[in-house]
N, C-alpha and C positions, 0 to 999 in steps of 0.2 A: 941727276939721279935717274936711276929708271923708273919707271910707271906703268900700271896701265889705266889708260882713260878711258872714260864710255864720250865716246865724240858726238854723242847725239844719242836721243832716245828710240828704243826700237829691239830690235834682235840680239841677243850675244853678239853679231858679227859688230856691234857698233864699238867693242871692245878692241880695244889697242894697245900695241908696248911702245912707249913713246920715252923720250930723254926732257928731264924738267928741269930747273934750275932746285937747286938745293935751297929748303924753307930754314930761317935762321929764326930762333926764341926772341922773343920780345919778352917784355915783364911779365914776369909771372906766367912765362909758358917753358917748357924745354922741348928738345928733339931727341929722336928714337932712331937707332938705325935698328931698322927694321931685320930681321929673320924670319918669321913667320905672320901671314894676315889672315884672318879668317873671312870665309865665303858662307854667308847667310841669306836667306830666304827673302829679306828685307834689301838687299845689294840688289838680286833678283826686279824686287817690286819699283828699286829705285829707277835700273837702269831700266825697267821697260816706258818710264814716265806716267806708272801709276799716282804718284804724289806731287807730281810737277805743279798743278793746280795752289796745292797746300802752301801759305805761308811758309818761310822758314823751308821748302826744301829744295834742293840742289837744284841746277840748272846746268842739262850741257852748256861748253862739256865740263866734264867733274871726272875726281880720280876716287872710286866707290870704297867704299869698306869702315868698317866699326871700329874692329877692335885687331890691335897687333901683340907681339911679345919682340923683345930685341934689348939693346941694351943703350943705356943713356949714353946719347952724343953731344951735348950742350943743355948747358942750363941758363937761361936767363935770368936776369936780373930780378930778386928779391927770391927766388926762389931755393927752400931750403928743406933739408931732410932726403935728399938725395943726393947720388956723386956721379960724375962720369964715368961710363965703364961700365954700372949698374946696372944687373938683368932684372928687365922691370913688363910688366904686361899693361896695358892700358886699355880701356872702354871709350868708346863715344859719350858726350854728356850730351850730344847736339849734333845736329847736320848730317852724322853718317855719311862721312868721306874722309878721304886723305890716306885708308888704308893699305890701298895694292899701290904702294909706292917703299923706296929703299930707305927713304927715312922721312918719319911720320911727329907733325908738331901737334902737341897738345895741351892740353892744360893739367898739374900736375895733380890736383884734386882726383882725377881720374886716372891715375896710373898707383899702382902697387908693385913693391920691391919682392922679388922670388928669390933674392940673395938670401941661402941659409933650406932652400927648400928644395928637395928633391921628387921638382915635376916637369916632366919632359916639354920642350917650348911650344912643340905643335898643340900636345892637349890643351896646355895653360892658354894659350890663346883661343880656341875652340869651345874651352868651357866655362874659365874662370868669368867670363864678364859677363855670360849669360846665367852662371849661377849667379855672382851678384845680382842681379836684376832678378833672377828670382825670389833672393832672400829679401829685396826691398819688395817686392808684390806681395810674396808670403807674409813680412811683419809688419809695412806701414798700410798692403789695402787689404789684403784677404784677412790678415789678424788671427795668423796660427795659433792655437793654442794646442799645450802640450795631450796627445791623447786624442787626437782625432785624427780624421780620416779623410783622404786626397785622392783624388780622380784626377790624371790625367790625359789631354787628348793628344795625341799625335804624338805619340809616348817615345819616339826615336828623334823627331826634329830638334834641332839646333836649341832653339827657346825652352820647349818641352825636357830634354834630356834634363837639363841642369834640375831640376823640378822635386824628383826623386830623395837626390842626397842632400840637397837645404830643408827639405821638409821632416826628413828623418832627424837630422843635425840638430832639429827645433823640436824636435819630439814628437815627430807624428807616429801613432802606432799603427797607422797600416795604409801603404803608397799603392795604389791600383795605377795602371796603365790602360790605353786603349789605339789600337795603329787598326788600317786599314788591312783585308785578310791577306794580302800579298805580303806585308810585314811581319806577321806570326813569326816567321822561321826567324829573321832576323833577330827578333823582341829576344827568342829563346836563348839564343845567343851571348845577348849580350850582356854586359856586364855590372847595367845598372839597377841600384838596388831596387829596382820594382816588388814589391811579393806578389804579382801576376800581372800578366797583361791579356786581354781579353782584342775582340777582333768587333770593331766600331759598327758594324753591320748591326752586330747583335748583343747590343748592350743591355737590353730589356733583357734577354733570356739567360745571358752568361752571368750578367749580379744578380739577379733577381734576390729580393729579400735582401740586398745591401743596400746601406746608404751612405751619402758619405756628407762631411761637415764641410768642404771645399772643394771645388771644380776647378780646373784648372783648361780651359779652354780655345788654343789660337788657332781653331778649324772652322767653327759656324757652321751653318745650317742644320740638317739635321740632327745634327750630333751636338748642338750648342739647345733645341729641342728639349730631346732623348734624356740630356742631363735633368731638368727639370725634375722627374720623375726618379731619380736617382739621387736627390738631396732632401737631406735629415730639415725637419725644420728647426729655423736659424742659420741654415744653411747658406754658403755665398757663391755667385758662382762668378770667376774672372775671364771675361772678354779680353785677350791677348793677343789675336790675331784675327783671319780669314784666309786664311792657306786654303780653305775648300773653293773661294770663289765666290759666294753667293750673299750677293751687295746687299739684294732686298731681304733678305731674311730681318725679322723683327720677332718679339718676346709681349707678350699682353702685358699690360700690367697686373689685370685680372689674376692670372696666373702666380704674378711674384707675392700678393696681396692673399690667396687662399692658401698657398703654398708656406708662408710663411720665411720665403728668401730672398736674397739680395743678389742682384745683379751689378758686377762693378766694371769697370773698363781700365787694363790697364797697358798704357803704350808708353814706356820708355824715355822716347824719343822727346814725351811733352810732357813726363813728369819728374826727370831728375834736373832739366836745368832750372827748374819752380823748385826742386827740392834737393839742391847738393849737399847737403849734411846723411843722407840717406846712402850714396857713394861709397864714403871710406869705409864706412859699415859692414856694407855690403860687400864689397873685394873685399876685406879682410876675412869675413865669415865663409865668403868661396873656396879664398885660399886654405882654408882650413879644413874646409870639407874634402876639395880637392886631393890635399896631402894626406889624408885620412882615406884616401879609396874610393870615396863616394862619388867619384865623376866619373870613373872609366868607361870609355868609350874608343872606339874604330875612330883612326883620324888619319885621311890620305893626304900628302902635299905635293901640290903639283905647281911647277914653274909660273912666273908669270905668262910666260909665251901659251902657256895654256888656261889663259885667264876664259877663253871662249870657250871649252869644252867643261869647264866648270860650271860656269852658268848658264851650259843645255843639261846638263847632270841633275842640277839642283832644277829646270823647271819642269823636268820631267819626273822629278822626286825619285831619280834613279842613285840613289845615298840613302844609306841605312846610318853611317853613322855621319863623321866629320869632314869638310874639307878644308885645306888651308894651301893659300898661295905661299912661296917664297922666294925671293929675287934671286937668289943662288942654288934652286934648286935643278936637279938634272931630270930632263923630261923621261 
């Protein structure tokens, strides 16, 4: 099968299309022949060997990516509730690899049937599994309740977009947005149900007299701050990432203790394989939202053979909306 592997950690150039042997199911796994993979900000972190350190993460070289869409090619043994042929989208539960490849093994917990739903493959891949994971942060850490109110940062990235229409879905009455001022024109744009997005510089002046009952946060620093000051007490506010960069940043306690709010952490990658019953939930409430409108978004695909120019796009943050690799696409 074709691939592209990161051969080592370092630059986009350490990205390659390389030929691999085809991965067969074992029990309780099946395969994907892949159409479309998505290029995330976390592919980004892996291949540059931010997380090489970390237990549990990849080691060149490794074939990067999360989450696919494609249609089932083998089922392994004991595995049931789906057929070959099946156009199905799958998530990472673990490791975050195996993606930029022509067919993709995983475990079946983590994949959801699109047969019967009318959502185009590049989006379902780009947004389906990152709204699931938002609906699992929104109901099992943040603890939406219906009638309140969300902030979120970096209101166009990959993680962030999905944010919007699970929160709505769950009954939030009113989704704020916050991107950096070069992203204005784009926020205007598009198409997710935000009811405003404000410019992260100037969060103090643009809410002012708002507050909100959940933060929704994977930028940091000053803006991971700035929120503080923008939540209701009881208020919670979810650590999701570090797209901004800035390791040392830290939160007083002081602050969560006068303030009246909860600070929670949530990464994905180390809390769905602790908690796989949160999973099917979750993709199924994406795909709902999804088919309902509430994900629309810009989603470009470009070949694998431009698996490099993807991932100087994404670390330049030169993406407003989506990208996605696929094995037969035309440069």
């Amino acid at each position: 099968m074709k691939a592209v592997q990161a051969t080592g950690f370092g630059a986009p150039s350490v990205l390659t299309v390389t030929e691999m042997p085809d991965p067969a199911p074992g029990p309780d796994q099946l395969t994907i022949d892949v159409t479309h993979a998505a290029v995330g900000l976390i592919d980004v972190f892996l291949r540059q060997g931010l997380y090489k350190d970390q237990p549990g993460m990849p080691q060149a070289p490794f074939v990067p990516g999360l989450e696919v869409v494609g249609t089932i090619r083998e089922l392994g043994q004991g595995v049931t509730g789906f057929a070959a042929g099946e156009r199905v989208v799958s998530m990472s539960a673990s490791g975050g690899t195996g993606g930029y490849a022509a067919v993709y093994l995983t475990d079946p917990t983590s994949v959801v049937s699109l047969e019967g739903y009318d959502i185009d493959s590049a989006l379902a891949v780009s947004v389906l599994p990152n709204a699931a994971m938002a609906h699992v942060a929104l109901t099992r850490v943040a603890h939406l309740a219906k009638g309140e109110s969300v902030l979120v940062h970096g209101a166009l990235g990959g993680f962030s977009a999905a944010f919007p229409g699970i929160a709505k879905q769950l009954g939030a009455a009113r989704v704020v947005g916050s991107v950096r001022a070069g992203k204005l024109e784009a926020a205007g744009r598009s198409r997710l149900p935000y009811d405003r997005v404000v410019d992260s510089a100037e969060l103090g002046d643009a809410l002012s007299g708002e507050s909100f009952d959940i933060v929704i946060d994977p930028v940091g620093g000053n803006v991971r701050t700035e929120s503080l000051n923008l939540m209701a007490p009881g208020g919670r506010l979810l650590v999701c990432g570090n797209a901004g960069g800035d390791w040392a940043h830290s939160i007083g306690s002081n602050d969560l203790w006068l303030r009246s709010v909860t600070v929670s952490g949530f990464n994905a990658g180390a809390y769905l394989p602790t908690h796989p019953d949160a999973i099917r939930p979750g993709l199924e409430a994406a795909r709902t939202a999804l088919a309902a409108g509430l994900g629309e978004t810009e989603v470009e695909v470009l070949p694998f053979s431009e698996a490099v120019t993807a991932h100087e796009r994404m670390e330049s943050r030169a993406v407003n909306g989506r990208l996605a690799l696929a094995p037969d696409a035309r440069p």
